[in-house]
VEXDREN-2710 file (C-alpha; in Angstrom, 1 decimal):
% VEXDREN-2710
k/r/px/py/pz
1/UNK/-32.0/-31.7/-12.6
2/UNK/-29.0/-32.6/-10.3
3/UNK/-26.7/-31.9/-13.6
4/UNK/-27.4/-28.8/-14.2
5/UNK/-27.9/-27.4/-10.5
6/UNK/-23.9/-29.0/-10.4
7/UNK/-22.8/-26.5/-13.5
8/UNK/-24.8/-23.6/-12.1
9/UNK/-23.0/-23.9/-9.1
10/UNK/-19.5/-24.4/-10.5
11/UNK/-20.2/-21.1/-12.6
12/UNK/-21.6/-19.4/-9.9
13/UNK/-18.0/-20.6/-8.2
14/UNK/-15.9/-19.8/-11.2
15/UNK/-17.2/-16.3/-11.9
16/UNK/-16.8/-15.1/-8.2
17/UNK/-12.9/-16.7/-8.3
18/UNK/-12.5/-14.2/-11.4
19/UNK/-14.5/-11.1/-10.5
20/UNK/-12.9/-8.1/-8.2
21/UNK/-11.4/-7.9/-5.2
22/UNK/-14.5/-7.6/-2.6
23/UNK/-13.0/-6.3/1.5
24/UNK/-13.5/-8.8/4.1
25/UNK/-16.0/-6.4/5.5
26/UNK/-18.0/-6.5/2.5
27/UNK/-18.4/-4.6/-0.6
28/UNK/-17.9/-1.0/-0.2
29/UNK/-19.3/2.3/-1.6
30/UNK/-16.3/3.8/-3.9
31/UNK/-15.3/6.9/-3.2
32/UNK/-14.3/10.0/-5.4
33/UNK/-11.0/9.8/-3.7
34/UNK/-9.9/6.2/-5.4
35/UNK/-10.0/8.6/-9.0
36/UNK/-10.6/5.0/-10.2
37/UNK/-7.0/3.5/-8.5
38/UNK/-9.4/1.2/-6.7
39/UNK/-12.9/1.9/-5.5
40/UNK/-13.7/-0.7/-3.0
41/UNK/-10.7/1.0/-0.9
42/UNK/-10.2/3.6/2.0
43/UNK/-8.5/6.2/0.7
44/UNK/-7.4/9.3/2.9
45/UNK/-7.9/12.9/1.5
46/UNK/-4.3/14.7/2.5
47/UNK/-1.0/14.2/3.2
48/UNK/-1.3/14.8/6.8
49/UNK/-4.2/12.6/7.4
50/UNK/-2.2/9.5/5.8
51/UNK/0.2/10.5/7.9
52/UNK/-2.0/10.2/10.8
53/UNK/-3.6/6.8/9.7
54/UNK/0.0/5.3/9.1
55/UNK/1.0/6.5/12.9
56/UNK/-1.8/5.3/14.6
57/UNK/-2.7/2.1/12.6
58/UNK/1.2/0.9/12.1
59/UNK/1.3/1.0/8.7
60/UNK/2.9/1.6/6.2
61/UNK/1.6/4.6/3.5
62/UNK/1.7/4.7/-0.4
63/UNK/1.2/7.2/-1.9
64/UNK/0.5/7.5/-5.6
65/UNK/1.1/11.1/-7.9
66/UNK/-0.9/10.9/-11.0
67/UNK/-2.4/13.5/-13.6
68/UNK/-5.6/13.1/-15.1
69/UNK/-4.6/13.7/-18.5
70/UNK/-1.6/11.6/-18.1
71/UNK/-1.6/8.6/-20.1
72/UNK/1.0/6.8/-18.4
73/UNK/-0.8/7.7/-15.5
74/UNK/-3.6/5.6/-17.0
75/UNK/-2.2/2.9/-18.3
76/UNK/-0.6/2.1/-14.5
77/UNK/-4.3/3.0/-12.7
78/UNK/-6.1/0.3/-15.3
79/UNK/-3.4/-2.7/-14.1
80/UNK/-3.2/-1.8/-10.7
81/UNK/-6.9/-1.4/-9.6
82/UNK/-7.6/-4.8/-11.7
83/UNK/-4.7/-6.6/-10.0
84/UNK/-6.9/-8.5/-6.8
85/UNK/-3.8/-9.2/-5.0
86/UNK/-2.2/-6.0/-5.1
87/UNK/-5.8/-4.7/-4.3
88/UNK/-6.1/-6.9/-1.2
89/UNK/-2.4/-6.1/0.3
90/UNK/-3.2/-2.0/-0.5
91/UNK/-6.7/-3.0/1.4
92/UNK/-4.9/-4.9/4.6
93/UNK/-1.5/-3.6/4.9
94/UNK/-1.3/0.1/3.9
95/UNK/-2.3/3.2/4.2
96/UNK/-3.2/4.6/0.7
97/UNK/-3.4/8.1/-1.0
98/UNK/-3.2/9.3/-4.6
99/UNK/-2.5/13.1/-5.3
100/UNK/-2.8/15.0/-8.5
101/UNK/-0.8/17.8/-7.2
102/UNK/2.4/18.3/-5.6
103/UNK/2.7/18.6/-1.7
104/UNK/4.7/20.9/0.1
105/UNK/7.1/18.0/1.5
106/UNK/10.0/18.1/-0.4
107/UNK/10.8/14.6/0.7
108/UNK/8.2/13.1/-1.9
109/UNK/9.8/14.2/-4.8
110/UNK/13.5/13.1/-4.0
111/UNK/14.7/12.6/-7.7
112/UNK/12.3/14.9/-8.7
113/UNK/8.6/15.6/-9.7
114/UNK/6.8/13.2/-13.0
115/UNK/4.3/10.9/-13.1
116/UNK/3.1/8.5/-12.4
117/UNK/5.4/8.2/-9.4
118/UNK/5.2/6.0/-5.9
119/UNK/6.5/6.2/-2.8
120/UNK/6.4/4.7/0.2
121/UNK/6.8/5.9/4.0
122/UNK/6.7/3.9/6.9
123/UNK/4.3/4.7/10.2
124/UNK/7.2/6.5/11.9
125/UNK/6.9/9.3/9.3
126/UNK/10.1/7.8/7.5
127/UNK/10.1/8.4/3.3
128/UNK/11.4/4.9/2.2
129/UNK/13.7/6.1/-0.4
130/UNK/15.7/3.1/-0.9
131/UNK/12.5/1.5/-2.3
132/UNK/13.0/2.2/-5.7
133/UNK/11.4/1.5/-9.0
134/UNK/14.0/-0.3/-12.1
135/UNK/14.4/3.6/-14.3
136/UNK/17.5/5.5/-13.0
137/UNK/16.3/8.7/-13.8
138/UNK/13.1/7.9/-12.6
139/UNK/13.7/6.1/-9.6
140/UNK/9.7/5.7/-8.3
141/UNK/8.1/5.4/-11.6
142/UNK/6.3/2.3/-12.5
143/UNK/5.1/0.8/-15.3
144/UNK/2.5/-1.2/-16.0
145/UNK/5.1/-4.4/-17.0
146/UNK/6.5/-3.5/-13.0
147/UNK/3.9/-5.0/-11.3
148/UNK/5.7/-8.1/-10.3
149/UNK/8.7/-5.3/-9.1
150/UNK/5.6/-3.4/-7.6
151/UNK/4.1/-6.0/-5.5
152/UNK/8.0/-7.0/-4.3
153/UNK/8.5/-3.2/-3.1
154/UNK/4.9/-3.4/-1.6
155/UNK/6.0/-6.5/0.3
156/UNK/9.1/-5.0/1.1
157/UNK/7.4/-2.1/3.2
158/UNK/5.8/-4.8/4.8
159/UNK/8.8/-6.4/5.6
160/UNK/11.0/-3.3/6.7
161/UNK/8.0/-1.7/8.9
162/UNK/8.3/-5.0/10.9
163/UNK/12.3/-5.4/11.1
164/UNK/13.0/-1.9/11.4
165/UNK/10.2/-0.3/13.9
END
């Protein structure tokens, strides 16, 4: 009896080590806004409303352009929502939005407009340009092989918003 309550309890432990990232305020309802780049997150609707959140929380945004049909699009959405620890520091640290369409602020498509395609701005509104992706004619593309460079860029908002603001 004592054996096998012992290896229920170590694969009750093992399978929760190995399932999704679940919010320190519990699990959440996903929304239509994740599009599936990770449900249990708070994602905001516009442009200007991330803005806002960024301001006012102190943190940094990301924001994500993506098609649909894209599948480059999908191939980076189906790494980075399963990734917990990129998961976690997009639930903590940032701001997120993803967009499907171009905005009016030129400033988001510095090297041009493709996807999939990330970029960063810090709380005081600033693009982060200089946070670059490893393609020189694609500058904030990511693939899904860049998700080591991804979570160093992530970590380097982090790091910037706090030396820099």
């Amino acid at each position: 009896m004592k054996a096998g309550l012992s290896v229920l309890l170590a694969l009750v432990v093992m399978s929760s080590a190995f399932g999704k990232y679940v919010p320190k305020s519990g699990k959440r309802i996903p929304q239509t806004l994740s599009r599936g780049w990770g449900d249990q997150l708070i994602w905001a609707q516009t442009y200007e409303e991330a803005l806002y959140w960024a301001r006012s929380r102190n943190k940094p945004l990301m924001v994500l352009f993506h098609l649909e049909d894209c599948p480059h699009s999908h191939e980076l959405r189906k790494v980075l929502s399963e990734d917990n620890g990129i998961q976690k520091m997009l639930d903590e640290d940032f701001v997120v939005l993803n967009l499907m369409y171009e905005t009016t602020d030129k400033h988001l498509s510095p090297d041009g407009q493709y996807v999939p395609r990330i970029i960063f701005v810090d709380p005081a509104m600033t693009v982060r340009a200089d946070i670059v992706g490893r393609y020189s004619n694609r500058m904030y593309a990511y693939e899904p092989a860049d998700i080591k460079l991804l979570k160093s860029n992530m970590e380097k908002a982090k790091k910037l918003l706090k030396s820099e603001l």
